[in-house]
C-alpha positions in Angstrom: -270.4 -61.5 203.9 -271.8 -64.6 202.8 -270.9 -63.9 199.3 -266.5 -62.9 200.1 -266.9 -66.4 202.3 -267.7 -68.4 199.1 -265.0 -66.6 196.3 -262.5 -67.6 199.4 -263.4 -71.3 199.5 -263.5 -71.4 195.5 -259.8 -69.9 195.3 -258.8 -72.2 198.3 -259.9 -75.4 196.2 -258.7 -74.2 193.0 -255.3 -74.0 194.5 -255.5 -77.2 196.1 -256.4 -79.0 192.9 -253.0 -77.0 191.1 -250.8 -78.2 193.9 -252.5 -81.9 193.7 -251.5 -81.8 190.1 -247.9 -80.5 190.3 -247.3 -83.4 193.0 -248.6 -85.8 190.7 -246.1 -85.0 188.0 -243.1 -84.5 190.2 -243.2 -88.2 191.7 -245.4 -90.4 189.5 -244.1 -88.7 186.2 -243.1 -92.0 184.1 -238.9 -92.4 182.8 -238.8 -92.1 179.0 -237.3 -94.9 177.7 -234.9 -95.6 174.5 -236.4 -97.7 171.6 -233.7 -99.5 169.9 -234.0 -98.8 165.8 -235.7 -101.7 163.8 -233.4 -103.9 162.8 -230.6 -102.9 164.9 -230.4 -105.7 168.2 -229.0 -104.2 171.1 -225.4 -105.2 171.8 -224.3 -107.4 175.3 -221.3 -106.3 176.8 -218.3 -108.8 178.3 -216.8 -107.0 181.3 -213.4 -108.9 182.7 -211.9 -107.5 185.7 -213.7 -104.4 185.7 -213.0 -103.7 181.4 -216.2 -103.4 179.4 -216.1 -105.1 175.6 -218.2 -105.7 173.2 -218.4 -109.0 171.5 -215.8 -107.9 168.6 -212.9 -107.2 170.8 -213.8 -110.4 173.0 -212.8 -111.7 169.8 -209.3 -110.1 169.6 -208.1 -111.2 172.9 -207.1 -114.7 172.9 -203.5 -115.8 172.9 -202.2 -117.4 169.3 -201.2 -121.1 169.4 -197.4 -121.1 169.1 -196.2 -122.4 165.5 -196.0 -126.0 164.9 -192.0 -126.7 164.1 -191.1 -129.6 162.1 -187.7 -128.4 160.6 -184.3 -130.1 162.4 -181.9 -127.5 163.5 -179.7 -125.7 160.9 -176.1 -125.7 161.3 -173.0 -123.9 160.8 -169.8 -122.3 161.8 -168.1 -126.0 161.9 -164.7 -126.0 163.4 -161.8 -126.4 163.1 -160.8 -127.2 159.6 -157.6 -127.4 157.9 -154.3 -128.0 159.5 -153.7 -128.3 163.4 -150.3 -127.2 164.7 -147.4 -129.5 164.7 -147.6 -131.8 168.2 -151.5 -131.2 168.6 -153.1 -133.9 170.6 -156.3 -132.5 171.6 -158.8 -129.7 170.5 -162.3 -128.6 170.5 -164.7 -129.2 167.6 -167.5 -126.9 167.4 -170.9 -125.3 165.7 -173.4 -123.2 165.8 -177.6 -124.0 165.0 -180.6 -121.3 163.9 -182.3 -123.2 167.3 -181.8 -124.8 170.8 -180.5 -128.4 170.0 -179.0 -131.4 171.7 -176.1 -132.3 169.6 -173.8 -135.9 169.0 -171.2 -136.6 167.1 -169.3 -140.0 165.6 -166.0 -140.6 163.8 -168.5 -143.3 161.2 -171.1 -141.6 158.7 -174.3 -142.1 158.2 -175.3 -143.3 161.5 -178.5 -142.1 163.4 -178.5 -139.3 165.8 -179.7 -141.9 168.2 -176.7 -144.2 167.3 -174.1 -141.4 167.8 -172.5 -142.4 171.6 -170.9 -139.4 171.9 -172.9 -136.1 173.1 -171.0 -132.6 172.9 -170.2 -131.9 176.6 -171.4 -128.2 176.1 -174.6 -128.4 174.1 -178.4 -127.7 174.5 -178.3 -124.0 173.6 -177.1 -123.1 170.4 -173.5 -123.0 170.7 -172.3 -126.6 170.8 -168.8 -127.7 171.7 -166.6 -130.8 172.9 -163.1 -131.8 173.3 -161.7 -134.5 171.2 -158.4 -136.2 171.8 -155.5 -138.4 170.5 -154.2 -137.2 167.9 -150.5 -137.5 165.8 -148.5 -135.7 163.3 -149.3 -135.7 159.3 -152.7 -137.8 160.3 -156.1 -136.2 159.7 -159.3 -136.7 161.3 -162.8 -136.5 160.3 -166.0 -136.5 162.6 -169.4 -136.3 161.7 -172.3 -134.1 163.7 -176.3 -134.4 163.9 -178.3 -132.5 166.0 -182.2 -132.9 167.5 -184.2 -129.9 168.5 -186.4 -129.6 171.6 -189.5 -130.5 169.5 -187.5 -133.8 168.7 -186.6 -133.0 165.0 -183.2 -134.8 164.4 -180.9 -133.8 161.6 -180.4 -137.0 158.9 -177.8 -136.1 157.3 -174.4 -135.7 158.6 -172.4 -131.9 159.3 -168.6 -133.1 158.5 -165.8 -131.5 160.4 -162.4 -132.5 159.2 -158.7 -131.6 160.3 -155.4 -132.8 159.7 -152.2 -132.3 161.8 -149.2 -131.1 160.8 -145.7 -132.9 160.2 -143.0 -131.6 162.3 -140.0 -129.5 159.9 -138.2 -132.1 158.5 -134.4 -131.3 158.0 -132.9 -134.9 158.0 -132.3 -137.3 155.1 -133.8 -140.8 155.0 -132.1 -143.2 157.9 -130.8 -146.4 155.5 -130.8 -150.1 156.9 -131.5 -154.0 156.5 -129.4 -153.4 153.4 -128.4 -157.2 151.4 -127.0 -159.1 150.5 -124.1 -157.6 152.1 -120.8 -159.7 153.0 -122.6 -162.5 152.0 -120.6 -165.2 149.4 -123.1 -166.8 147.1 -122.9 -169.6 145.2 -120.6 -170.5 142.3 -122.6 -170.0 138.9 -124.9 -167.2 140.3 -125.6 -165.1 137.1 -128.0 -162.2 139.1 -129.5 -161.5 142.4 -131.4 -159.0 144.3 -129.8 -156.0 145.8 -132.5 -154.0 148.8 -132.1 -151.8 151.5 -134.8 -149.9 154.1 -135.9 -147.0 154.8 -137.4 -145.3 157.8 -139.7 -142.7 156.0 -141.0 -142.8 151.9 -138.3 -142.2 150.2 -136.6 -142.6 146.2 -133.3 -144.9 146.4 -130.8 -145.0 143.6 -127.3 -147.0 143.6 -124.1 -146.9 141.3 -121.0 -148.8 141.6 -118.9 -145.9 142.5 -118.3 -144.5 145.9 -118.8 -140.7 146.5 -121.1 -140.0 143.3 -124.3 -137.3 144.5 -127.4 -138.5 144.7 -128.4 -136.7 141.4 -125.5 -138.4 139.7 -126.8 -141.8 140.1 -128.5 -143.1 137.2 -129.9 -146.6 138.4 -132.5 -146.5 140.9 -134.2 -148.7 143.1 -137.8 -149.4 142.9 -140.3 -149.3 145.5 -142.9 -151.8 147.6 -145.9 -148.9 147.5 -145.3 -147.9 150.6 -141.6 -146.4 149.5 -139.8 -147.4 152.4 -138.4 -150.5 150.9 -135.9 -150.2 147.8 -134.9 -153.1 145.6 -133.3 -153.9 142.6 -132.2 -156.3 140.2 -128.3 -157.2 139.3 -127.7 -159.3 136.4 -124.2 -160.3 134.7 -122.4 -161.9 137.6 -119.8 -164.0 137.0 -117.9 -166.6 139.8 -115.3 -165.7 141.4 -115.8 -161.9 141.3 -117.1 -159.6 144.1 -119.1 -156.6 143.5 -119.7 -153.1 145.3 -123.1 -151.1 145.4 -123.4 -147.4 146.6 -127.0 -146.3 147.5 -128.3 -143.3 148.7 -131.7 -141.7 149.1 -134.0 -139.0 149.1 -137.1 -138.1 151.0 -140.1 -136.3 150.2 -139.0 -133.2 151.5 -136.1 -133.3 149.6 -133.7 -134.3 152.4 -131.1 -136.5 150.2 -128.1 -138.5 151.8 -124.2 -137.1 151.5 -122.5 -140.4 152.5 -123.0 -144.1 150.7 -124.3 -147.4 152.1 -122.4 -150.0 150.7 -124.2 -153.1 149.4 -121.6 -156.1 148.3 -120.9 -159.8 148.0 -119.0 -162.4 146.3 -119.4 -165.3 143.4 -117.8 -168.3 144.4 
């Protein structure tokens, strides 16, 4: 009896010492833990608003500095050019820049853009417009354009717009007046004198001492101040006691010539 008693407490201890050991290793076992490789530092991570990085895309997420600009605005698409319709007295002059730009504009070259007093009235975008005025028939007009950007880059040099407008259709011959010396009696020995007349637009004046002869049939013209509206000429052989008769007629640019005579005469006492 004694002997069964004693194989029971040996089993019993045996099986205390087992379950003593598996408790052991199920809570005071120790967590394996990773060794980094030699030579190879472990890497920090960033995290921003809940997004994990390492240090090489922290490097790819900053914002570029914008571009430094030091170029004035390009421009183009200047208008108008050529000729304006006939009675024009206003119109728009116009361009177009690469950028945003404030743009002025003067009638004199070479002046700053600071110096221009006239801004476009639609401008600071890069369509630029303004209305110009006072204008008249067979005159042209020239105005010169510089722009500054928003990064204050100012053009030196000047965009040229120029214009002209047209003459009206001209149908009518030149009007004739002041014409001398007529009815006038000068003195006795008088050998030569000057013969003129006016015109009211550029014209070419001839004369002959025959009434009715065409324009193209007069041989002796009349010469001109420059400005060819006033005609002149140069009568020599006079003699006292004679009078003498002058036809004139003229042509004007266009071609418009006169079909009736102004008389020019005097006498020789």
């Amino acid at each position: 009896m004694n002997s069964q008693k004693g194989q029971i407490q040996v089993v019993l201890f045996i099986l205390v010492i087992i379950a003593a050991v598996v408790l052991f290793f199920v809570f005071f076992k120790p967590t394996e833990k990773e060794t980094p490789e030699a030579g190879s530092p472990s890497k920090p991570v960033f995290q921003e608003e809940g997004v994990i990085s390492s240090p090489e895309e922290e490097e790819t997420q900053f914002s570029p500095n914008p571009v430094s600009d030091y170029d004035a605005p390009y421009r183009f698409n200047s208008q108008p050019s050529g000729d304006l319709p006939v009675a024009t007295r206003a119109t728009f002059i116009s361009l177009e820049t690469d950028e945003k730009a404030i743009c002025r504009y003067s009638d004199v070259s070479g002046m700053s853009y600071y110096s221009m007093n006239h801004v476009f009235s639609n401008t600071n975008s890069t369509f630029h417009s303004t209305q110009v005025t006072g204008f008249n028939e067979g005159k042209g007009y020239i105005y010169y354009i510089k722009c500054v950007d928003e990064y204050g880059n100012a053009n030196t040099d000047d965009l040229v717009v120029h214009f002209s407008v047209k003459e009206p259709d001209d149908f009518t011959p030149p009007v004739r007046s002041n014409q001398y010396p007529t009815g006038d009696v000068l003195p006795a020995g008088t050998t030569q004198t000057t013969i003129g007349i006016s015109t009211n637009e550029s014209a070419s004046c001839r004369y002959d001492t025959k009434q009715g002869i065409s324009y193209n049939s007069m041989s002796k013209s009349l010469a001109d101040d420059g400005t060819k509206k006033y005609h002149t000429a140069k009568i020599t052989g006079l003699s006292s006691g004679n009078s003498y008769n002058y036809f004139v007629r003229c042509k004007d640019l266009k071609g418009n010539v006169n079909t009736g005579d102004v008389m020019i005469y005097f006498t020789i006492e």
